[in-house]
C-alpha positions as CSV (number, residue, x, y, z in Angstrom):
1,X,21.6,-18.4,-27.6
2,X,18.8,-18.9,-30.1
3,X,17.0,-21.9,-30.1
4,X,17.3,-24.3,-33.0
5,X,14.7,-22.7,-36.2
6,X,11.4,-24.6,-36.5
7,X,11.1,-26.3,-39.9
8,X,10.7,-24.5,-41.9
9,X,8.2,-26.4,-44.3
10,X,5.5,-26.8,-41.3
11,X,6.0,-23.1,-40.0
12,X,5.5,-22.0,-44.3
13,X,2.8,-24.6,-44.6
14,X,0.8,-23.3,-41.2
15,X,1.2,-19.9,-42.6
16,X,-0.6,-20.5,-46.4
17,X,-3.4,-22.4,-44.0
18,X,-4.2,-19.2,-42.8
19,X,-3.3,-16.8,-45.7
20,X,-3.5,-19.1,-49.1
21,X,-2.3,-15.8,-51.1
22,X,0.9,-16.0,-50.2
23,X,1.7,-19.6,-51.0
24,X,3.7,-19.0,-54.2
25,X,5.5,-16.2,-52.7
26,X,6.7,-18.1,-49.2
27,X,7.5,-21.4,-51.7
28,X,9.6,-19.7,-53.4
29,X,11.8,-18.8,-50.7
30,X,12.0,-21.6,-49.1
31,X,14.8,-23.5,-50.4
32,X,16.7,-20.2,-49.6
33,X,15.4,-20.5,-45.8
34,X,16.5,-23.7,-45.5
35,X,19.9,-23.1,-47.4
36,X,20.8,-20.0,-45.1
37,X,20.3,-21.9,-41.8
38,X,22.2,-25.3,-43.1
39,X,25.3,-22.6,-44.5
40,X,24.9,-21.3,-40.9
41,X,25.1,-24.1,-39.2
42,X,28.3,-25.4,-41.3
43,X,29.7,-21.9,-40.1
44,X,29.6,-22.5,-36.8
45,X,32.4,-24.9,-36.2
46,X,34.7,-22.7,-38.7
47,X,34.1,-19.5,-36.6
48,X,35.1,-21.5,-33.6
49,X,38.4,-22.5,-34.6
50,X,38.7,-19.2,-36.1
51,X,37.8,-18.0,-32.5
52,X,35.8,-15.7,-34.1
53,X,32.8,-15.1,-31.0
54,X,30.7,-12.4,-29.8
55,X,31.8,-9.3,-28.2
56,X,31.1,-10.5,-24.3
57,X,27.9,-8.6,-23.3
58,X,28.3,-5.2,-21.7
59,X,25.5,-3.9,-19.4
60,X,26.3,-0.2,-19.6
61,X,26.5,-0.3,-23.9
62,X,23.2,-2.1,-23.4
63,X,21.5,0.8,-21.2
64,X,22.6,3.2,-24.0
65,X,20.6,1.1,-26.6
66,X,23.9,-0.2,-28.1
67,X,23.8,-3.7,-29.5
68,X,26.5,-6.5,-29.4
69,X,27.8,-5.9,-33.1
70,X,27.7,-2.1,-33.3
71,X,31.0,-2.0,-33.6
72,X,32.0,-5.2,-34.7
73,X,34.9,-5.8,-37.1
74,X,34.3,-7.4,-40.1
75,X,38.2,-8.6,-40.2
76,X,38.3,-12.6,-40.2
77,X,35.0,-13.2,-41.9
78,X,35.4,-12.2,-44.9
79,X,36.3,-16.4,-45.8
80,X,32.9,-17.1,-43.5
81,X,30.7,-15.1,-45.8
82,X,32.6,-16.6,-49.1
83,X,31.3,-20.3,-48.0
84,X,28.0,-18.7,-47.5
85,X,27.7,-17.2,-50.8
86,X,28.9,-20.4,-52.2
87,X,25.5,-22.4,-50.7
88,X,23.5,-19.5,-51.5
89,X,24.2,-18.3,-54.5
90,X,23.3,-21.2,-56.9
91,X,19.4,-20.9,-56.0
92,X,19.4,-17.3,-56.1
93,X,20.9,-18.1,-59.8
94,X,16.7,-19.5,-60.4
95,X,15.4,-16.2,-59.9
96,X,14.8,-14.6,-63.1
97,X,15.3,-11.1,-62.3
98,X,19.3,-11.8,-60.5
99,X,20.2,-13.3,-64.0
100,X,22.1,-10.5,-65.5
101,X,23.8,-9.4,-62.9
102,X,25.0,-13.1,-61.8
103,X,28.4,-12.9,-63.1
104,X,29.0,-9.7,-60.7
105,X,27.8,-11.3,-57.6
106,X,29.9,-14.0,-58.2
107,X,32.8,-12.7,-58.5
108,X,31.8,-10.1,-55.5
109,X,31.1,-13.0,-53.3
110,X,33.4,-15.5,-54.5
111,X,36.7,-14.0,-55.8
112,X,36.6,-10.7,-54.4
113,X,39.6,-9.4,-51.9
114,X,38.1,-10.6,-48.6
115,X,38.3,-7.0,-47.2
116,X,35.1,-6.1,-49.6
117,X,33.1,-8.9,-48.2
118,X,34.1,-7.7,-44.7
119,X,33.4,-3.8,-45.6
120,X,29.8,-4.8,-47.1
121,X,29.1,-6.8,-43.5
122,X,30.4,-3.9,-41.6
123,X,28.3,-1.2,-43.5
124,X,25.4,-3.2,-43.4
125,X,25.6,-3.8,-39.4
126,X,25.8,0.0,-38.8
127,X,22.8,0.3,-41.6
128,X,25.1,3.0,-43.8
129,X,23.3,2.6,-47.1
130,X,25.7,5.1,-48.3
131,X,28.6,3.0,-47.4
132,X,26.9,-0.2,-49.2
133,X,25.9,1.7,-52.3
134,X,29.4,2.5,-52.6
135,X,30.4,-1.0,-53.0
136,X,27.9,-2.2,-55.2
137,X,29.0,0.6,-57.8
138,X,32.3,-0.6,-57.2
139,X,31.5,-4.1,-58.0
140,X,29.3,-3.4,-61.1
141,X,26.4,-4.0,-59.0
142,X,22.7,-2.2,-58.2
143,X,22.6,-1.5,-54.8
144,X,19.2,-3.3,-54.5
145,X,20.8,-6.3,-55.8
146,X,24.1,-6.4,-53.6
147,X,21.3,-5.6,-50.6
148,X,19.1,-8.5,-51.4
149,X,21.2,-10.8,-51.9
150,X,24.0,-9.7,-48.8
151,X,20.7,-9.9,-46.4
152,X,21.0,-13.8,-47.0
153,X,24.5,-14.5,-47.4
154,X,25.6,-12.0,-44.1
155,X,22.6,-13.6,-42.4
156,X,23.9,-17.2,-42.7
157,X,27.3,-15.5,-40.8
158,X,25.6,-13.9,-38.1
159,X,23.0,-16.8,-37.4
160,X,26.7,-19.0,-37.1
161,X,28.1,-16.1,-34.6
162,X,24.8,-16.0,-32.8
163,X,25.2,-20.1,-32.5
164,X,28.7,-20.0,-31.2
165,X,28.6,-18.1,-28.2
166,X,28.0,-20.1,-24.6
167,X,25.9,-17.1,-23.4
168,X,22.3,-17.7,-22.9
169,X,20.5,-14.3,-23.5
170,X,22.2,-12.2,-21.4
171,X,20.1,-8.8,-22.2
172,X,17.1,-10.6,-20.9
173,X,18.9,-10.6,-17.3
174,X,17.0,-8.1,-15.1
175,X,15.8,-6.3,-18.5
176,X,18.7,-5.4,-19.7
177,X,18.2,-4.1,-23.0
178,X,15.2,-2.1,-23.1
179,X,15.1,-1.1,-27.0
180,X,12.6,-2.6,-30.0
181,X,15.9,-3.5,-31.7
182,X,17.8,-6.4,-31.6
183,X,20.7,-6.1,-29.1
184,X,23.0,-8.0,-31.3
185,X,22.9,-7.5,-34.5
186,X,20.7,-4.0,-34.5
187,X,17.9,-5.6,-36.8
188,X,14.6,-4.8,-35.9
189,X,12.5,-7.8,-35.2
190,X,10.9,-10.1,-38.0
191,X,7.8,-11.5,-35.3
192,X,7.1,-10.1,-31.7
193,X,4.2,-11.1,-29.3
194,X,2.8,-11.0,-25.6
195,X,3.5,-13.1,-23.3
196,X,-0.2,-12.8,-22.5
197,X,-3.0,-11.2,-24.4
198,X,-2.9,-7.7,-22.4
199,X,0.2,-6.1,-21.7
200,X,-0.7,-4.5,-18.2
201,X,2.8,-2.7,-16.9
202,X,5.2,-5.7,-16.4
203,X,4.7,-8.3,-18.8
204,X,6.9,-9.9,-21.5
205,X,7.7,-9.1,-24.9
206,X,8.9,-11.7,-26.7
207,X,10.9,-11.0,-30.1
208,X,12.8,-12.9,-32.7
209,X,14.9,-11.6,-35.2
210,X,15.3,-12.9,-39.1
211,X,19.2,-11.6,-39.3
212,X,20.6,-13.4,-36.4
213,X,18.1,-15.2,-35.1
214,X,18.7,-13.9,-31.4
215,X,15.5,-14.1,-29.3
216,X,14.5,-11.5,-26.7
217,X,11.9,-11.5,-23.7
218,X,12.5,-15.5,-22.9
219,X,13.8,-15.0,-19.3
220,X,14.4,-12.7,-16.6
221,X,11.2,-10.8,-17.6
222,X,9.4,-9.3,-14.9
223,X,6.6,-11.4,-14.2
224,X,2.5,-9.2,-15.2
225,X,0.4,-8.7,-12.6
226,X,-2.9,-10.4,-12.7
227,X,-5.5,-9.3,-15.6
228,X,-8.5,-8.3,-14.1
229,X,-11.2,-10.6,-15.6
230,X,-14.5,-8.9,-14.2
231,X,-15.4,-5.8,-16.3
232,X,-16.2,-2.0,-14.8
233,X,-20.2,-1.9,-13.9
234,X,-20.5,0.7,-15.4
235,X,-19.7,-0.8,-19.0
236,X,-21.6,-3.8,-21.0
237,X,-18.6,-6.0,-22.7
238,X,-18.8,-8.6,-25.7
239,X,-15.8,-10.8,-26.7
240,X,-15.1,-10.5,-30.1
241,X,-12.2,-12.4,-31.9
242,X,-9.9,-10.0,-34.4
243,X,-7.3,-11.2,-36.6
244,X,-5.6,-7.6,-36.8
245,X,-5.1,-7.4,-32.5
246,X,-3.4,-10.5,-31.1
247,X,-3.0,-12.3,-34.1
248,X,-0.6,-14.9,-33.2
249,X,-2.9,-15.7,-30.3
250,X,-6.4,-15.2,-31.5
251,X,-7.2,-14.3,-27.8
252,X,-10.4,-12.6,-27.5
253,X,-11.0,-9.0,-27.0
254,X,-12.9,-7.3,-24.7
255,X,-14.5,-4.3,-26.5
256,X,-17.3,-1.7,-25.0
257,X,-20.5,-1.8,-26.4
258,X,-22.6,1.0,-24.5
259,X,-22.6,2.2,-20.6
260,X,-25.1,1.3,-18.4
């Protein structure tokens, strides 16, 4: 289902050529990145034997905007997300701010009862903040810090579910799923673009998301109808080129100027 992540390094390294700002910020994370997708893909051949898969896709729960993992239990992976914790955890021991309350997410992630680590991934796929703060009080934890840290660990999981399945983007068939939200896990997307620089009544959007790594838009999209390239007479047009519209593209941009 989702294609295998680009490397991370060039895709960081592409990024800081084009914003240099954010260089310390995106090197810092990425020895997370790279941890969550190698704990994912040591997950996958567990979940397998485990025969723990996707929920097959249903057509008529996708019309009603309901995603693959809405109501997914969390039974069976609560071993799944104690491996992923285990790859995880060490780096996140490097971040200053995680120090004190180390001992507590340990012993969350690592020796809790396996039915807490299932709870957190179930709250956190229906988005009940309520039901998540709940656990991190219960575990001597900040909600903020359970949060952050759960966003990697549960990732790894779902990126390993995501992995298993032999489907090949059902919701794309015949525009299934409809919604700006990810029809598997309920994330919203991390990136989303065109498929061309206008998007006349027709034409593709493409998604990824960061949680699961499902991709949207890649087939069965209707295909655009042609983009007019001669202006209206009655205008004067002058291609400009704006970071802020079409930024992944850098396509130019026809603006108006003054009428005729």
């Amino acid at each position: 289902m989702p294609s295998p992540s680009l490397d991370i390094d060039q895709t960081i390294s592409a990024i800081i050529r084009r914003r240099p700002v954010l260089e310390p910020v995106l090197k810092s994370f990425a020895p997370l990145l790279k941890a969550r997708d190698e704990a994912a893909s040591g997950l996958v051949p567990v979940l397998g034997a485990a025969s723990v898969r996707l929920p097959k896709f249903d057509r008529q729960k996708a019309r009603a905007g309901i995603p693959l993992l809405a109501d997914f239990p969390g039974r069976g992976l609560g071993e799944a997300i104690r491996m992923a914790a285990e790859k995880l955890l060490p780096l996140f021991a490097e971040q200053a701010a995680l120090q004190p309350h180390l001992a507590a997410l340990e012993k969350f992630f690592l020796a809790a009862a396996e039915d807490d680590r299932e709870a957190l991934l179930e709250a956190m796929l229906v988005g009940s903040a309520e039901s998540q703060a709940k656990i991190a009080e219960k575990n001597g934890l900040p909600p903020a810090v359970l949060n952050y840290v759960a966003e990697f660990v549960i990732s790894a999981v779902l990126r390993a579910l995501a992995a298993a399945t032999d489907e090949a983007n059902p919701w794309d068939e015949e525009a299934a799923w409809r919604q700006g939200y990810c029809p598997v896990c309920g994330s919203f997307p991390s990136i989303a673009w065109l498929d061309r620089p206008f998007w006349p009544a027709g034409a593709a959007k493409n998604t990824i998301i960061a949680s699961c790594a499902a991709q949207t838009g890649r087939s069965g999209a209707a295909p655009a109808p042609p983009v007019k390239k001669k202006a209206p007479k009655q205008w004067k047009y002058c291609a400009k080129r704006t970071p802020t519209v079409n930024g992944l593209t850098g396509a130019p941009i026809a603006g108006p100027i003054a009428p005729q």
